[in-house]
C-alpha positions in Angstrom: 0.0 0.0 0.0 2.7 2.6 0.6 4.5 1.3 -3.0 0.7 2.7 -4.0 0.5 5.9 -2.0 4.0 6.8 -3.3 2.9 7.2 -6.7 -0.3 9.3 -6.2 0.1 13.2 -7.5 -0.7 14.5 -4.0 1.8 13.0 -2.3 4.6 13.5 -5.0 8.4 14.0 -3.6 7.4 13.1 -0.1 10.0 11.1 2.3 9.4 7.8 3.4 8.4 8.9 6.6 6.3 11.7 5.7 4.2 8.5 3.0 4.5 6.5 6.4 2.4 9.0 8.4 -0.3 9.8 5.4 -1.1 6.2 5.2 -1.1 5.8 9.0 -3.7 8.8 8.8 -5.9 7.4 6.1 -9.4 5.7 6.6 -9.7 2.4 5.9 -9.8 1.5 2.2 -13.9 1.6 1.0 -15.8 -0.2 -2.0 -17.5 1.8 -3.8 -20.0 0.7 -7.1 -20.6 2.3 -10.3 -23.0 5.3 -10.3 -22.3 6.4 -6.7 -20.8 10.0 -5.7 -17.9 10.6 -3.6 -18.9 14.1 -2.9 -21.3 17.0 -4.8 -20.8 19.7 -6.1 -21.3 22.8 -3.7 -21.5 20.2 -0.9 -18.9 21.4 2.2 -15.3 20.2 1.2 -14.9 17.9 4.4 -12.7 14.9 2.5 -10.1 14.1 0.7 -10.2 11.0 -1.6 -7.8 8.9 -3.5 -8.4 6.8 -5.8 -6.8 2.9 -5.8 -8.7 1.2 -8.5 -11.7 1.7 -10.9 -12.5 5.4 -12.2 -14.4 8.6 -11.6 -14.7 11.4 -13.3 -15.5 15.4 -12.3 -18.4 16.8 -13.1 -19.9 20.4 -13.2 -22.9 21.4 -13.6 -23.3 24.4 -15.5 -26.2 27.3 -14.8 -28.5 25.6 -17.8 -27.7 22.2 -15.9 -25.9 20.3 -18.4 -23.0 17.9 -16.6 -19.8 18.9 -18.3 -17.0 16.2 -17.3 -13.8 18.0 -16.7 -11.6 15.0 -16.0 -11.8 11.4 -16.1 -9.8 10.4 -12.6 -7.6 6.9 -12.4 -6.6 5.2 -10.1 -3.6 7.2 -8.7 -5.3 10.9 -8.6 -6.4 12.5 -5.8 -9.8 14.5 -5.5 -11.0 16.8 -3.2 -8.3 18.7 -2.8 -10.5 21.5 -2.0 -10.9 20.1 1.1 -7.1 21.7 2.5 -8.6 25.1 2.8 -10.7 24.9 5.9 -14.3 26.4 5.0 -14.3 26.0 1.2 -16.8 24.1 -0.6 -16.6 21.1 -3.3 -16.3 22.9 -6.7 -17.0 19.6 -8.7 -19.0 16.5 -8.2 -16.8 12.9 -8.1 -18.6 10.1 -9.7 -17.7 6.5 -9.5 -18.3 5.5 -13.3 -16.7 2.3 -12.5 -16.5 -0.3 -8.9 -13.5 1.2 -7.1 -11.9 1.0 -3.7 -10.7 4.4 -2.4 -8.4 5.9 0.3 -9.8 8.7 2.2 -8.6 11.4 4.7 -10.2 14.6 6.5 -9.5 17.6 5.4 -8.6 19.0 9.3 -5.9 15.8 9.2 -4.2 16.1 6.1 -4.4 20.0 6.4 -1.8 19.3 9.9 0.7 16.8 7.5 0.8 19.6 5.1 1.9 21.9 7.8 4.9 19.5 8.7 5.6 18.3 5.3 5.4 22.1 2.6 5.7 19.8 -0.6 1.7 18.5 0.1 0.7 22.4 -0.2 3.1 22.8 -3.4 1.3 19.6 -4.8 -1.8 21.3 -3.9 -1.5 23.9 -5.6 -0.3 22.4 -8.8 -3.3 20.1 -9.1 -5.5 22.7 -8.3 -3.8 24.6 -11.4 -4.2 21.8 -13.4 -7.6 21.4 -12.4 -8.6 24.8 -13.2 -6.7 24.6 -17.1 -9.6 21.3 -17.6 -12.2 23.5 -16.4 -10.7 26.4 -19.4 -10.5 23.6 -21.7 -13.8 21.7 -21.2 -15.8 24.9 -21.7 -13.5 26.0 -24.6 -14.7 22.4 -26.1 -18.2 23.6 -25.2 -18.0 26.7 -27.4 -16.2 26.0 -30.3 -16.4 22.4 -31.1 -19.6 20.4 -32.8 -21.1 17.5 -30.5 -19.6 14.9 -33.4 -16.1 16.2 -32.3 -16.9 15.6 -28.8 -18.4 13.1 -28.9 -15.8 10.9 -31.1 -12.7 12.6 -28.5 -15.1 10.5 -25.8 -14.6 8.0 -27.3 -11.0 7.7 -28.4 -10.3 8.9 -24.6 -12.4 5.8 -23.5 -11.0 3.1 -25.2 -7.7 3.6 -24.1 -8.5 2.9 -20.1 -10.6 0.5 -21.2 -9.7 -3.5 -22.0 -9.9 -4.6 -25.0 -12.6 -7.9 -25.8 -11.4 -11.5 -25.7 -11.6 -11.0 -29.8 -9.1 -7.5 -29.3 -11.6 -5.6 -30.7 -11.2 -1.7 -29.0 -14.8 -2.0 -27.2 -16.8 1.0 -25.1 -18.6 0.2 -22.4 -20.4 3.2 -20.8 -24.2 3.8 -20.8 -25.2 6.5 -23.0 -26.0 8.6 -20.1 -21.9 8.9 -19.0 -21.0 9.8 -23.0 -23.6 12.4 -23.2 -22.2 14.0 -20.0 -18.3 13.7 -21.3 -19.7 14.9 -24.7 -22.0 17.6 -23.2 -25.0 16.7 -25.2 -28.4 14.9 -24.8 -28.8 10.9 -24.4 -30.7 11.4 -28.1 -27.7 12.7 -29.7 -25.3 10.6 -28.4 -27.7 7.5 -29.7 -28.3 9.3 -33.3 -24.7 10.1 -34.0 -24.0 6.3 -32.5 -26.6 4.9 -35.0 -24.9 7.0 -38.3 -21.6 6.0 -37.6 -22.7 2.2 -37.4 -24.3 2.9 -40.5 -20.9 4.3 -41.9 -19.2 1.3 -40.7 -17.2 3.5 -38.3 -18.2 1.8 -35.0 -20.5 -1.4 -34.4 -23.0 -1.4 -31.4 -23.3 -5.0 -29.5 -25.6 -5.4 -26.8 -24.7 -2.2 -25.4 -21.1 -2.3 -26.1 -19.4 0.0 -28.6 -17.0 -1.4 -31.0 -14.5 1.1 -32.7 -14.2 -0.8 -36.0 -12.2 1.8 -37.7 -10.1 4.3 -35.3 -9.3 6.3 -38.4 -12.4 7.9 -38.9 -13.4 8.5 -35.3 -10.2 10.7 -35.3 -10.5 12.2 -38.3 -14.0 13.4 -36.9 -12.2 14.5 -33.3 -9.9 16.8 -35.3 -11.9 18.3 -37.9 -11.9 22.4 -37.9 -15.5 23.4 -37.0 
């Protein structure tokens, strides 16, 4: 487990007994299933969460209340960060898109080790950075980018942290809900542009999977000038 802690972004540079101490500090490991949230957006930043297995992704909701995914969290990434500053809110919601087991720590405790130890503030602040530059670039995606583009960059991101099928086919498996939230579009969309490009030959839709049947177009699509 400390091999693991060692390697997540939060804790980046830290000695060995600095990695000993976070661990000791952590809450026991928890289970959690697809579809469940590790905290909501606007919801008091009381947590911080790291992820050992499975994936989440960040979420905002926009004023017109479309779900715009900022980032798609593996195993590895911390989230919650927000939860250092004593008083501050959750700027994103963190949902579990697939069964993961996650490492969690209060706010007030790992607020003290970052007093001792400066490099968890300076890791702090760079994800928080980085954080901020997806939020830039998920709205810029937003405004000047067509849904096909969006929705075929979903897709190309997917299938990478995804296995491939016994066959080695490159296979999707998210519910069209999840795409039209990474996309930011409507279920409907998602499931018309899903039933051109089958038509096309592009991708092939098996009993709920998707099956990128020719990679080439899907990115020819993603990087298309509007």
């Amino acid at each position: 487990m400390l091999e693991k802690i060692a390697h997540v972004d939060l804790f980046d540079g830290l000695s060995q007994r600095a990695l000993h101490e976070v661990l000791l500090s952590a809450s026991p490991v928890q289970r959690f299933a697809a579809e469940q949230y590790l905290f909501w957006q606007g919801a008091p930043a009381t947590a911080i969460f790291v992820l050992l297995t499975g994936q989440a992704h960040l979420i905002v909701l926009d004023r017109a209340g479309h779900e715009l995914v900022v980032r798609v969290i593996e195993p590895g990434y911390a989230l919650g960060i927000t939860a250092l500053i004593p008083g501050e809110r959750y700027s994103t919601s963190a949902l579990i898109v697939q069964e993961s087991h996650v490492l969690g720590w209060s706010g007030d405790v790992l607020r003290e080790l970052a007093n001792r130890y400066p490099r968890l503030w300076e890791n702090a602040l760079r994800l928080a950075i980085e954080r901020y530059a997806d939020l830039q670039q998920a709205y810029q995606r937003l405004a000047f980018e067509r849904v096909d583009q969006r929705l075929a960059k979903a897709l190309l991101s997917l299938v990478r942290s995804q296995p491939r099928a016994e066959d080695g086919a490159f296979v999707v498996r998210e519910p069209r809900k999840r795409l039209a939230a990474l996309a930011v579009t409507t279920i409907y969309t998602v499931s018309r542009l899903l039933n051109e490009w089958e038509q096309k030959g592009i991708i092939a839709l098996r009993s709920g999977d998707i099956v990128l049947t020719d990679l080439g177009a899907l990115d020819r699509i993603a990087s298309e000038r509007s």
